[in-house]
N, C-alpha and C positions, 0 to 999 in steps of 0.2 A: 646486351646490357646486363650488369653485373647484378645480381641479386642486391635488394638491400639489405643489409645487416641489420637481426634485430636488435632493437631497445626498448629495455626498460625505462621508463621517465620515473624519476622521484615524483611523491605527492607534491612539493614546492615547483615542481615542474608540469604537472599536471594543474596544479592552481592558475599558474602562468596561461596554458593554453586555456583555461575556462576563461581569463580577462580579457584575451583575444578575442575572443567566440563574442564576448559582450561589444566587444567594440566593434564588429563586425567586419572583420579581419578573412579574407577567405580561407576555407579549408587545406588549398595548394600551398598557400602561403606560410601556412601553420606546418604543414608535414614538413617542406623544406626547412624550417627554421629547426623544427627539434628531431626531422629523422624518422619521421613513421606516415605510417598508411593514416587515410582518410578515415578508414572504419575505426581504427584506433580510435581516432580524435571525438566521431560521433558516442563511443563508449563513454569516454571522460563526460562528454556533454551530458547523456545519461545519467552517470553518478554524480551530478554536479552538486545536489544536495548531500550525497551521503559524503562527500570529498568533505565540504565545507563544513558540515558538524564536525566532522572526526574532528579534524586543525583544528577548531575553535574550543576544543580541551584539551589542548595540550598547552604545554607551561610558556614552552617557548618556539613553537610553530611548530612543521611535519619533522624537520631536522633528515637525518639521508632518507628518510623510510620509502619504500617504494611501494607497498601494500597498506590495506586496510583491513589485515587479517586481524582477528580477534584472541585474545588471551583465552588460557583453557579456565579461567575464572573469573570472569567479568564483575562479578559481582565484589569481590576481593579486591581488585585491581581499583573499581571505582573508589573501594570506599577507601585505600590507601592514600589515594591522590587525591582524595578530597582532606584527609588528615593531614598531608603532607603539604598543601597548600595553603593550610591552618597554618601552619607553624612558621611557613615562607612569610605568612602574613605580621606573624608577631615575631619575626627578625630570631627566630630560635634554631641552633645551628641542628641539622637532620642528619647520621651518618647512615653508608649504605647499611648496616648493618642492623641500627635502629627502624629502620624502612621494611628490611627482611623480620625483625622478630613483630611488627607491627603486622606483617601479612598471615605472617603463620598465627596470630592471636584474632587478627579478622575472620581468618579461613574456619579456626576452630568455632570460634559465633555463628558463622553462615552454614556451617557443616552439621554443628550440633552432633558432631561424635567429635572421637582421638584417631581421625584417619586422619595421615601424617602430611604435611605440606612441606615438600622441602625447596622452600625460600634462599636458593642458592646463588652462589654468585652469577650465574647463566639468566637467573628467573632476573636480577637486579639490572642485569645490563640491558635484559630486553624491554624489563619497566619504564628504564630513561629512556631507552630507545622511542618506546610506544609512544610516551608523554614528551618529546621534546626536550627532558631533562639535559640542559648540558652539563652538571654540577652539582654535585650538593653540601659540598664545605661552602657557608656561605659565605664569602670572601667581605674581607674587613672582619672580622668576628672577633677579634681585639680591638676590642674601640679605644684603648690608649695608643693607637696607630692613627687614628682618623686625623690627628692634627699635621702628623706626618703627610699625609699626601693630598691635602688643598693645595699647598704652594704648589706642587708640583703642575698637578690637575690647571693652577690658574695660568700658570704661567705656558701651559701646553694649550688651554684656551686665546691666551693671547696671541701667541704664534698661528694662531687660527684666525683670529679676526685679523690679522695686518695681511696675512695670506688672501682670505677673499675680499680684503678691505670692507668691512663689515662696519655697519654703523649702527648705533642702538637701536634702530625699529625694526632690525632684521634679524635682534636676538629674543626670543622669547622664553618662558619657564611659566611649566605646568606645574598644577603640583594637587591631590585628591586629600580629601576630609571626610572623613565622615562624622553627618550631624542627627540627633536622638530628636527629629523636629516638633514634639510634642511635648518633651522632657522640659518640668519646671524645677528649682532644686528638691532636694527630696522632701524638708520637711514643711512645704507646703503643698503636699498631699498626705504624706504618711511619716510617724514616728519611725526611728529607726528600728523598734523592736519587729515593726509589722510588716516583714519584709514581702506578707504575700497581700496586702491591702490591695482594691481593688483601685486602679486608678495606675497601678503598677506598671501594669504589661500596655497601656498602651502608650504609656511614655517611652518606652524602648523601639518605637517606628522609624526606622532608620532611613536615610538616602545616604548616598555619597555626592558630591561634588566638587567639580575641579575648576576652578580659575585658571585660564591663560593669556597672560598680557605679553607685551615688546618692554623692551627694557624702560622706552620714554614713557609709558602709558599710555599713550597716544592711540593703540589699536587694541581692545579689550573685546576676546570673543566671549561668543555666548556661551555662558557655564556649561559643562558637561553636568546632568545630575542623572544617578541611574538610581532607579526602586527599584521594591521588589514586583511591580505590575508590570506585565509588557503594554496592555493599554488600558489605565483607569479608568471608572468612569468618569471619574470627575475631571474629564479630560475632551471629555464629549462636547464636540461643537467645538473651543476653544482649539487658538492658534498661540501654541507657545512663545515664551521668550526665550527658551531656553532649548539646547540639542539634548534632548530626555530620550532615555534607553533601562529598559527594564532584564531586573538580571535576578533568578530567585533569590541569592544572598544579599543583592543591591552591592556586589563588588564591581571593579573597573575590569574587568577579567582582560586576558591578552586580545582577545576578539574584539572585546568593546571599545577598546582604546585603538585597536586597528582601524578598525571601523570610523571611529570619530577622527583620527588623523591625515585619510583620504579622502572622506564626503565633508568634513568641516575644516580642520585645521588648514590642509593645503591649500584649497579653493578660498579658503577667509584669506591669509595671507597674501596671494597673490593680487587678490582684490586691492587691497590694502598698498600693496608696493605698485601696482601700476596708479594708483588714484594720488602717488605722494613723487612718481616718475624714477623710482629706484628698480635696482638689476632684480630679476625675479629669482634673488636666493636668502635662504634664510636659515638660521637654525633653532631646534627648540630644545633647550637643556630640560634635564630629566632625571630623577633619582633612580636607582636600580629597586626599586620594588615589583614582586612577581606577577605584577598584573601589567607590565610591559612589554611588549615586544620585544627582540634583537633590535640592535642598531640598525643591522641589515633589511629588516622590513621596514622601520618608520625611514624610509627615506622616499621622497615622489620618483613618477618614474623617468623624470632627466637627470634627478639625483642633487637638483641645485636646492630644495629644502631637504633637512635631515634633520636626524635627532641625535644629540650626546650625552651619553649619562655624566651625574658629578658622581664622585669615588662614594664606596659605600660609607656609612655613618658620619655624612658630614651632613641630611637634612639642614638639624637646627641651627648649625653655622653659619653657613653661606648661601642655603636654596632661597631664592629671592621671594617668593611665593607664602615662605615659613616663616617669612620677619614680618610679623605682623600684618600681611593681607588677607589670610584666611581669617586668624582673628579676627579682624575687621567688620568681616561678612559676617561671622558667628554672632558678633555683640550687638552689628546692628538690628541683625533675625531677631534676637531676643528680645529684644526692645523693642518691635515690631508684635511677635509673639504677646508680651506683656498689656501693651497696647491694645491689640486686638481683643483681649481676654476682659481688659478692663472695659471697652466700649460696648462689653454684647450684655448691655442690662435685662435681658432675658434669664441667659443662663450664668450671668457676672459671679453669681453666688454658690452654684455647684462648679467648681472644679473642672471633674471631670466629664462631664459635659459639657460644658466649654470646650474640651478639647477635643471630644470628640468630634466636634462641628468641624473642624481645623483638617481640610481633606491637602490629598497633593498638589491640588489647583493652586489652595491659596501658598504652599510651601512653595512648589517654582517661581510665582511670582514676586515673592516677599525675597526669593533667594534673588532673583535676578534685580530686584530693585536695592537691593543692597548690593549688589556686584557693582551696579550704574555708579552708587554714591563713594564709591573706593573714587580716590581722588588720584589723579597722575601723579603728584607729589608724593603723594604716598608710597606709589608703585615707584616711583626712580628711587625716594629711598629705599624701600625692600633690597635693589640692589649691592647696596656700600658694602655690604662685607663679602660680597662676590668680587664684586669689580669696581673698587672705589674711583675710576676713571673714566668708567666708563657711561658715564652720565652725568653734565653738570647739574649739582643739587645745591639748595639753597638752604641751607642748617640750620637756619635762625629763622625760618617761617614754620610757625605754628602748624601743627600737626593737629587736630583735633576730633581727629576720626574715634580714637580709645575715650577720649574724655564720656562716656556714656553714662550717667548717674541709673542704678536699678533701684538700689536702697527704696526711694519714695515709691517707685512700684510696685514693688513685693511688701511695703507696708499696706498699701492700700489695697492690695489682691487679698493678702491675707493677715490681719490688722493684730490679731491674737497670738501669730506664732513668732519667733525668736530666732531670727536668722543669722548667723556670723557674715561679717564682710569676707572673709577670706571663702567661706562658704558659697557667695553670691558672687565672687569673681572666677572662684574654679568653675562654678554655672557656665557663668556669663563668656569665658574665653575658651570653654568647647575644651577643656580639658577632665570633664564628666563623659566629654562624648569618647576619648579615649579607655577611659577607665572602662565605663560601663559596654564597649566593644571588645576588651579582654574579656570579660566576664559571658561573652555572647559566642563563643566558642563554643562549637558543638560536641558534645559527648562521643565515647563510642558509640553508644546507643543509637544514642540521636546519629549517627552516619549511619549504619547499619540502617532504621528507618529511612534515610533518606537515598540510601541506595536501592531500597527494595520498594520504594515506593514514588511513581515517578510525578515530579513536582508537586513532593510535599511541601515545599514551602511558596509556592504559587499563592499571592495574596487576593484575596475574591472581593473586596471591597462592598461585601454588604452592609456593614453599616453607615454606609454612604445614599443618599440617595441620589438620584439623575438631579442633574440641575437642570431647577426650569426655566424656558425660556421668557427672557424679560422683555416687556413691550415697549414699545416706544414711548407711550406715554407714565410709566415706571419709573424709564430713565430719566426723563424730564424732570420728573415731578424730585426724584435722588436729585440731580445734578443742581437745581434751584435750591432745593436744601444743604446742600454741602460749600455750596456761593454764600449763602446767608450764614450758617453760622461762620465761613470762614473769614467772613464780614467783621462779623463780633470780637471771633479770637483770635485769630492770627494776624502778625504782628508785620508780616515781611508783605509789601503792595503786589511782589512778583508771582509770590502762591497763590493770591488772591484773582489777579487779571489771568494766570493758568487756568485757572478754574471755570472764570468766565469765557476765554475761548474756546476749551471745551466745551461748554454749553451750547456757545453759540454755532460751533461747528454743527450739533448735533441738532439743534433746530432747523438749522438750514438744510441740512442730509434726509431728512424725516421723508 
């Protein structure tokens, strides 16, 4: 018998055989498939940790690499591709070149002399290499082109849906936010001179969240939200609504959105399509922002759900997710937010203590209960300037998810100050949460810190405390009060009889 010939496996091939290994795949079965010895395969299992961190920093997976050999400057290396992944984030175009005088100005910080770093073309290729980099002209970067290639884009979607004969609850679109979930407008906390007023910094408490619906609305999974905690405590005991994933910056990183497209997205959908008797395929459109996978990874593994980017710089146009359903969710948060601030007559009168009480617990849920009230009519309109065919809509039914009055709330939060309307609608439609995310860009400094110091920005939530556990007869005694006044004030007989079945469910469960 002929010796076997050896192989190198790529890391993306070495991944492979780790999903194997999980599935419980034998060993023999493995060597035949990719061509190596048994001790091989037990190696990989071995490094199955060190495999999976490396990939889950890189931009856009292992790409050919077949090692997890290390830079001769790590520390340089991290803190470029943490700047450089800054920049992907704010759509700013990066040349190799700019990449190269950025490492040689890191090296000189970490070095602390004038020993010389030559940042050559060899060091740049092995940089993309390392990181997955396919690219760094980021393509569309003439946004007077972006009108140019929708048609084409739609019309190459359309040839797609007649191909798998595709019907709206098989098409879906993601799409991420991020929201400042403590932020009230600014000057009802502080003047604009006082920009370091104390009440400041913790309005800057960021999440990100993603909405993913089908094109009818009909199947709405649970939001993606990721902080900056892997597990709060304010999170202790409780059973979410939501698929929450903690990330230091609170970004969708490639990892994260991986992750949530095989343990959530796939397995939701299918669910969804056997429970309605349609073929189990699907696809989910997607913008090319750098916290995505390749096309080649979000696809399951028979290949019948997949993911398709729309061309770059057409978000605001055509991503069905950007016409108004994130809004949606933001205006209704806020008026949620405003709400809850005005009912806590304890601390109704300090500010920011009030807000401080406002943990991640009550943010998931407030986010996911505003996900529930996005209306399917909403979401089929989202789509019209995608695919105006592609879902019948009815035009002339009242929309009234935007109509959200703040005015009288932020008069009565804060009765003294002087707010513009234009002022409370950039609040209110999450267009502060963009601003003030440019603005949250890290420094050299601040990478340099965060390179050399590992999970500097791990959130410790001390000024939280454990929530404590509520008795039964707590609940009761809540639930009979929230019956009674909803007796008094509310107006609709169906919130009112909710209210009482809950009650009564909970009497009977005791």
């Amino acid at each position: 018998m002929a010796p076997r010939k050896h192989v190198t496996l790529k890391l993306q091939d070495k991944l492979e055989v780790i999903k194997l290994i999980n599935k419980g795949t034998s060993y023999s079965a493995i060597s035949r498939q990719f061509g190596i010895g048994v001790s091989t395969i037990s190696d990989i299992k071995k490094n199955k940790e060190k495999l999976e961190k490396f990939v889950s920093k890189t931009e856009n997976g292992p790409g050919k690499r077949k090692t997890l050999k290390q830079p001769e400057n790590p520390n340089v290396e991290s803190a470029v591709f943490m700047w450089f992944i800054q920049q992907r984030r704010l759509h700013v175009p990066v040349s190799g070149e700019m990449l190269c005088e950025k490492a040689r100005s890191f090296h000189r910080q970490f070095s602390k002399n004038n020993h010389a770093f030559n940042a050559c073309k060899g060091w740049l290729d092995n940089f993309k290499k390392r990181h997955g980099i396919r690219r760094l002209k980021i393509s569309g970067e003439k946004l007077s082109s972006k009108e140019d290639s929708i048609k084409p884009f739609q019309e190459e979607f359309e040839q797609l849906v007649i191909q798998k004969k595709f019907k709206a609850e098989q098409i879906y679109n993601a799409d991420e936010s991020g929201l400042f979930w403590r932020m009230l407008p600014d000057h009802t906390l502080v003047s604009s001179t006082e920009k370091a007023a104390p009440g400041r910094k913790i309005m800057k408490e960021r999440v990100t969240f993603m909405p993913c619906a089908n094109a009818t609305g009909n199947h709405k999974l649970r939001l993606l939200v990721v902080g900056k905690a892997h597990k709060p405590r304010a999170f202790k005991s409780v059973t979410l609504p939501v698929y929450y994933r903690g990330q230091k910056n609170a970004w969708v990183t490639r990892d994260l959105f991986l992750d949530w497209f095989n343990t959530e997205f796939v397995p939701s959908v299918r669910r969804h399509l056997s429970s309605i008797n349609f073929p189990m395929e699907a696809v989910l459109l997607l913008d090319n922002c750098p916290g995505h996978p390749s096309v080649e990874e979000l696809r399951s593994e028979d290949g019948n759900i997949f993911a398709m980017f729309l061309p770059p710089n057409t978000t605001a146009r055509i991503q069905p997710m950007d016409q108004n359903v994130i809004q949606n969710i933001k205006l209704n948060y806020r008026k949620t937010l405003l709400t809850n601030i005005l009912a806590d007559e304890e601390n109704g009168n300090d500010l920011v203590v009030a807000l401080k009480k406002i943990n991640l617990k009550d943010v998931v849920f407030n986010l996911a209960n505003c996900w529930l009230s996005v209306s399917s009519h909403l979401i089929k309109m989202s789509w019209k300037n995608f695919s105006p065919h592609l879902v019948a809509v009815n035009e002339t039914t009242e929309v009234q998810e935007g109509s959200i009055i703040f005015t009288p709330l932020l008069v009565k939060l804060t009765p003294n100050t002087v707010i513009s309307e234009d002022e409370i609608q950039q609040w209110a439609s999450g267009g502060c949460d963009e601003e003030i995310q440019h603005q949250e860009i890290l420094t050299d400094d601040e990478i340099i810190q965060a390179v050399t110091k590992e999970d500097i920005e791990k959130e410790k939530d001390e000024e939280f405390l454990p929530p404590s556990k509520v008795s039964a007869s707590e609940a009761t005694k809540a639930l009979t009060t929230a019956i009674e006044w909803a007796e008094q004030n509310v107006e609709s007989c169906e919130e009112v009889m909710l209210l009482s079945v809950c009650g009564t469910r909970h009497l009977i469960t005791k």
